[in-house]
C-alpha positions in Angstrom: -1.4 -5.9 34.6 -4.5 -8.0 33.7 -3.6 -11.5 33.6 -4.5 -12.1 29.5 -2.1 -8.8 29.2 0.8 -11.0 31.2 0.0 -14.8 28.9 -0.3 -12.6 25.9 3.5 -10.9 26.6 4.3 -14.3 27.5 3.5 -15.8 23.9 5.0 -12.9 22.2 8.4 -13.3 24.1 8.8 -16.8 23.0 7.4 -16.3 19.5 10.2 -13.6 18.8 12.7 -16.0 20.6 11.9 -19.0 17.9 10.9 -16.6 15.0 14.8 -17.0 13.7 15.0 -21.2 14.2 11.4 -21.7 12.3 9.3 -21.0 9.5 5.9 -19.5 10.0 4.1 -22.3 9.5 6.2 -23.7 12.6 5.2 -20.6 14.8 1.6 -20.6 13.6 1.3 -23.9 15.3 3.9 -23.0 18.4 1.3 -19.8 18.7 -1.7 -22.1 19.1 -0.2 -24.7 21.0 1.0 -21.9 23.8 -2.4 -20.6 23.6 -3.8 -23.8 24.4 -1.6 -24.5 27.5 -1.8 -20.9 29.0 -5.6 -21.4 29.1 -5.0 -23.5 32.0 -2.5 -21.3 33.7 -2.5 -19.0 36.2 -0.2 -16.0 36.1 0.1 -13.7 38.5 3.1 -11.6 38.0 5.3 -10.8 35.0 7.2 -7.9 33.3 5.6 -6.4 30.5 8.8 -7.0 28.5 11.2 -9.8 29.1 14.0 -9.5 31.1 16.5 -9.8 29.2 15.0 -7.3 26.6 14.9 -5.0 29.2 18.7 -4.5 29.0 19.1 -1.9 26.3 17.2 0.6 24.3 18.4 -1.4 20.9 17.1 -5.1 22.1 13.8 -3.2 23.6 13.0 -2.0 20.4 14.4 -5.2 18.5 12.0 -7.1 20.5 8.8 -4.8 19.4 10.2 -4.7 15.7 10.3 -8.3 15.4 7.1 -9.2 17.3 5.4 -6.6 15.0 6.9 -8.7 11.9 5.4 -11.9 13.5 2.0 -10.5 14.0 1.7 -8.7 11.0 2.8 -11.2 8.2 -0.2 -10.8 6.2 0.3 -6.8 5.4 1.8 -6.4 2.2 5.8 -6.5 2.0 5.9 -2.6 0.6 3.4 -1.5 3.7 5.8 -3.3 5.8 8.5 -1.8 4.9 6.9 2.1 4.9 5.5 0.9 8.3 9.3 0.1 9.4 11.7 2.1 7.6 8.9 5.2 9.4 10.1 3.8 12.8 14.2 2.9 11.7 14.0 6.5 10.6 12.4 8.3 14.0 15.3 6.0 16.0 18.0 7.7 14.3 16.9 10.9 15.4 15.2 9.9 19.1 17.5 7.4 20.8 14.8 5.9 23.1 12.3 2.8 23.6 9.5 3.3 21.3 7.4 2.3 24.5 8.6 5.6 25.8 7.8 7.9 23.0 5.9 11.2 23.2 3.9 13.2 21.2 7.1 15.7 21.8 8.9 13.2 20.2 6.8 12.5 17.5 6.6 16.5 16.5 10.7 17.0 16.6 11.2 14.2 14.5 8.8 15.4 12.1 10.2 18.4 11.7 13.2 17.1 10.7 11.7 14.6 8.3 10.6 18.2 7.2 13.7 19.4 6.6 15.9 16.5 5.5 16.7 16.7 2.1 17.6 20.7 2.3 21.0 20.7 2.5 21.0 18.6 -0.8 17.7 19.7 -2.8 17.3 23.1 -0.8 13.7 22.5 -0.7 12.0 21.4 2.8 9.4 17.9 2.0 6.3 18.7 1.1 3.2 18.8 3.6 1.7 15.6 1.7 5.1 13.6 2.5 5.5 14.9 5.9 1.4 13.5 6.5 2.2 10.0 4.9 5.0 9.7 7.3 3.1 10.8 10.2 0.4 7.9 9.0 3.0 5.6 9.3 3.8 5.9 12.8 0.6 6.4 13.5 -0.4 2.7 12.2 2.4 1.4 13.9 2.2 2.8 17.1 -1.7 2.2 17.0 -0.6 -1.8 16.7 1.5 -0.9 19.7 -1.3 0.1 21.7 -3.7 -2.4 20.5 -1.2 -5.2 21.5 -1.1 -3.5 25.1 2.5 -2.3 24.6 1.7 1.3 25.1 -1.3 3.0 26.7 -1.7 6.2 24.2 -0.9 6.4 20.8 1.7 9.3 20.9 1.2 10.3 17.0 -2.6 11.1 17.7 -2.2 14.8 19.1 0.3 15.6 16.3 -1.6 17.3 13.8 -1.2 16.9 9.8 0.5 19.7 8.2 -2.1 21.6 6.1 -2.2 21.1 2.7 -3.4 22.8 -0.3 -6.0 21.0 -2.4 -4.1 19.8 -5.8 -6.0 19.5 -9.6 -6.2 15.4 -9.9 -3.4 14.3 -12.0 -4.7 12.2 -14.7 -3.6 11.3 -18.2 -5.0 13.4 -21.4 -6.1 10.8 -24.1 -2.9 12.3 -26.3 -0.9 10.9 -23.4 -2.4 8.0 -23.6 -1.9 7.3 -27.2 1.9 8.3 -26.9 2.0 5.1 -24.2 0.7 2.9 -26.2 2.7 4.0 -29.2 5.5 3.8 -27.3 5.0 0.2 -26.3 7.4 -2.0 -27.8 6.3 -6.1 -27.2 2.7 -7.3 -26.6 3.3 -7.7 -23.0 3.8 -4.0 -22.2 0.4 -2.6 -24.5 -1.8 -5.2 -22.1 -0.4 -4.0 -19.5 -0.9 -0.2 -20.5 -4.4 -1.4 -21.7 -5.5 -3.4 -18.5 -4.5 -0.8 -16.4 -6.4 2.0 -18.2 -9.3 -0.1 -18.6 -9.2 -1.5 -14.9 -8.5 1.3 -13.0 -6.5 -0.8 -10.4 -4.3 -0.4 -7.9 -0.6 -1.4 -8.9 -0.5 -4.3 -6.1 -4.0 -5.5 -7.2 -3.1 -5.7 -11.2 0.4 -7.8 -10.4 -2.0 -10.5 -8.5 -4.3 -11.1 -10.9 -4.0 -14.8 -12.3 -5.0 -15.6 -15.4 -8.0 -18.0 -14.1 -9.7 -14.8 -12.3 -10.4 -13.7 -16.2 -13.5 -14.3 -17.2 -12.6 -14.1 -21.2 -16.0 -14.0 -22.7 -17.4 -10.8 -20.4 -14.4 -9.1 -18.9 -15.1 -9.3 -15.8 -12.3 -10.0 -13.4 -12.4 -10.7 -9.7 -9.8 -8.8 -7.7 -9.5 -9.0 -4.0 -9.1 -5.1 -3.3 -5.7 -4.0 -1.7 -8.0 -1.1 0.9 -11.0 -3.4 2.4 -10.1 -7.0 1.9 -13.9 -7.0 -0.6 -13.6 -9.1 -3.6 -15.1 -7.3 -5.8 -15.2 -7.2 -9.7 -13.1 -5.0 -12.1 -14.1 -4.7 -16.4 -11.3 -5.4 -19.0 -13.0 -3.8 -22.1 -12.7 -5.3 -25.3 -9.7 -3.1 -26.5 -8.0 -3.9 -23.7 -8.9 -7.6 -24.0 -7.8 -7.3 -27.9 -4.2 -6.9 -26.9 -4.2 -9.4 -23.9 -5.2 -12.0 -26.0 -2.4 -11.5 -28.2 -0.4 -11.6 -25.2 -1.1 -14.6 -23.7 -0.9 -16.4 -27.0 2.4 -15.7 -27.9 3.6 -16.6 -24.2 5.1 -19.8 -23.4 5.5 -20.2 -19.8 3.2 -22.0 -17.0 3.1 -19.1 -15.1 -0.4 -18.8 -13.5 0.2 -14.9 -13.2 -1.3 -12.4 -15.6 1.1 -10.5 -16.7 4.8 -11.7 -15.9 8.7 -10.5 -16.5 10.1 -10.8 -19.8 12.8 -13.1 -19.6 13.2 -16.6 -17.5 11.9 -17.9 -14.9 9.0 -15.5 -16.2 7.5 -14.9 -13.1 4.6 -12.6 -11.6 5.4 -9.1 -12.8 5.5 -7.2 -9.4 4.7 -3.9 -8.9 8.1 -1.9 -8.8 8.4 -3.8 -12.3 5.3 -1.9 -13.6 6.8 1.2 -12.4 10.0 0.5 -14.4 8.2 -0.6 -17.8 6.1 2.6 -17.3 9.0 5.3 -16.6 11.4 3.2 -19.5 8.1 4.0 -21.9 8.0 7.3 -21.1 11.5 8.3 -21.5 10.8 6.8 -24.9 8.4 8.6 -25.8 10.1 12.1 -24.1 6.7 12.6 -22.3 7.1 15.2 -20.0 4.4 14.3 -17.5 4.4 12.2 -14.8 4.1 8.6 -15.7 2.8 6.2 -12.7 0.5 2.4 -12.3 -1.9 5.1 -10.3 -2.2 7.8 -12.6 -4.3 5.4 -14.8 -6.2 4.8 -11.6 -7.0 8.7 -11.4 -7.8 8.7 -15.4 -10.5 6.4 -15.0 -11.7 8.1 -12.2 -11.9 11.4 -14.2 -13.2 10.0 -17.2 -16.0 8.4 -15.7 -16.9 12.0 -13.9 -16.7 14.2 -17.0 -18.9 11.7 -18.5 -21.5 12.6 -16.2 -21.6 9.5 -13.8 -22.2 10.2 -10.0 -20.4 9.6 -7.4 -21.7 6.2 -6.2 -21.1 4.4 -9.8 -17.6 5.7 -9.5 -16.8 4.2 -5.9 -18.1 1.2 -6.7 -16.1 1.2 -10.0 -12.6 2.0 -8.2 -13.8 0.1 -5.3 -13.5 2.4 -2.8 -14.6 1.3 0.7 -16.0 4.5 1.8 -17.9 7.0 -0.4 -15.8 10.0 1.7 -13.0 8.7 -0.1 -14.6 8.9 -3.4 -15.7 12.5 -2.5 -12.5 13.8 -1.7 -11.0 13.4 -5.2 -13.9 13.7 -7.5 -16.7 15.8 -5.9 -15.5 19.4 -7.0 -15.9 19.9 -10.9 -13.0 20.4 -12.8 -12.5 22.7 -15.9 -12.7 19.2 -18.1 -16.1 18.3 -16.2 -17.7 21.8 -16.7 -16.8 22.1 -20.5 -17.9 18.7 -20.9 -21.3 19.2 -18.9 -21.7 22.2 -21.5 -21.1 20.2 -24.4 -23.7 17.7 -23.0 -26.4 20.8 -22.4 -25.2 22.2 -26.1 
């Protein structure tokens, strides 16, 4: 073991020791000042994890649980918690150190994740939920690796599960009046309108403060969720209409856009949206799925059928890479064809 590999495990151990006692602010600077004082240390020989972790399978994967917590604060809580409840789920089912995993291991407990909910649905998990759990482990035990915990990534050799290419699932403009018809204060059509006009992800609309509104063009500044860019989204003026008449009638100091509905009044978050959406729709009997992304999509598909190309449309949904932009709205659909037609008519 190189000798960074042995101060690194070092620091770890007696970050995850302290992480219950202090706050992170405290192990921030306990991180640094270790760092500082192992730069003029020599190490020769150490265990890669400590020894008193080494005592059982539970504490051995406590330990890597806990130091992944520490190192990964800044990912968002729900990607933390799909990271985690991945790897709480494949313990269950494969009672060993996660430094010991295999890709053996990684395909049995997928096909169980496969087949868990049979007994009570009688259906097997789709292909497209068995992949997003395999991405899960696969970013988790890729931190693994790069931390020098394990050598291989064991989710690498496990293929995805093949998956038939599904119609984009967007809302019709009838569905889109029956939301806003079905919106019953101020505070629930702005949020309906921003997200339609914005085209944001659900994380990236709750974060939005009100200074990051520039009222007199619509721009607004949003630090993007996939890529870290901050990068500008476009409030049109319908939407900005009815979030003016929103944040007039409110009374709070909340900095936060949009916020709950009763006190403290603070920043709406996203599982809130999902609520407000699905309460709308049950409303309004719609009998289509009803979802913060789905506008996403709409926008996406709106700005196709219009004719725009694929580069205006990345850089509209901010999309990092233009692959991902291609993979949803490359092929025409039956909407972009007839409306193509009408153009050409």
């Amino acid at each position: 073991m190189s000798t960074q590999t042995i101060k690194s495990t070092m620091r770890d151990t007696i970050l995850v020791g302290m992480a219950d006692y202090v706050d992170k602010a405290v192990l921030q600077i306990l991180s640094n000042l270790i760092e500082e004082q192992l730069v003029r240390v020599n190490v020769e020989e150490i265990t890669t994890l400590p020894a008193e972790v080494d005592r059982s399978v539970d504490e051995q994967n406590k330990y890597i649980i806990q130091l992944f917590l520490i190192k990964k604060e800044e990912l968002k809580e729900e990607t933390k918690y799909n990271y985690l409840n991945a790897v709480k789920k494949l313990l269950t089912q494969i009672d060993k150190p996660l430094v010991e995993m295999t890709d053996i291991d990684i395909k049995q407990y997928l096909r169980w994740y496969e087949r868990r909910n049979v007994d009570k649905t009688g259906k097997i998990n789709k292909p497209s939920t068995v992949n997003n759990e395999r991405r899960y482990l696969s970013a988790f035990f890729t931190w693994m690796r790069v931390e020098k915990l394990i050598f291989d990534n064991p989710v690498e050799s496990v293929g995805k599960k093949r998956t038939d290419k599904n119609n984009i699932d967007y809302f019709t403009q009838e569905e889109i009046e029956k939301l806003r018809e079905g919106c019953e204060c101020k505070r629930d059509r702005a949020m309906v309108e921003v997200l339609r006009s914005t085209g944001l992800r659900v994380g990236e609309f709750c974060s939005i403060n009100i200074s990051d509104v520039d009222f007199k063009t619509g721009d607004v500044w949003i630090k993007r969720e996939k890529g870290g860019l901050n990068t500008p989204a476009y409030i049109d003026e319908a939407a900005m209409y009815y979030l003016r008449e929103y944040l007039n009638e409110r009374e709070d100091d909340c900095e936060a856009l949009i916020v709950g509905k009763r006190a403290p009044y603070s920043r709406l978050k996203p599982c809130g949206v999902r609520a407000v959406l699905k309460d709308i729709a049950r409303r309004q009997g719609m009998s289509c799925k009803v979802y913060p992304h789905k506008f996403r999509k709409t926008l996406g598909m709106t700005l196709k059928n219009k004719g725009y190309d694929l580069g205006v449309i990345q850089e509209v949904l901010g999309h990092t890479s233009p692959a991902t932009t291609s993979k949803y709205y490359a092929e025409s659909t039956s909407d972009t064809l007839r409306s193509i037609r009408r153009q050409a008519a």
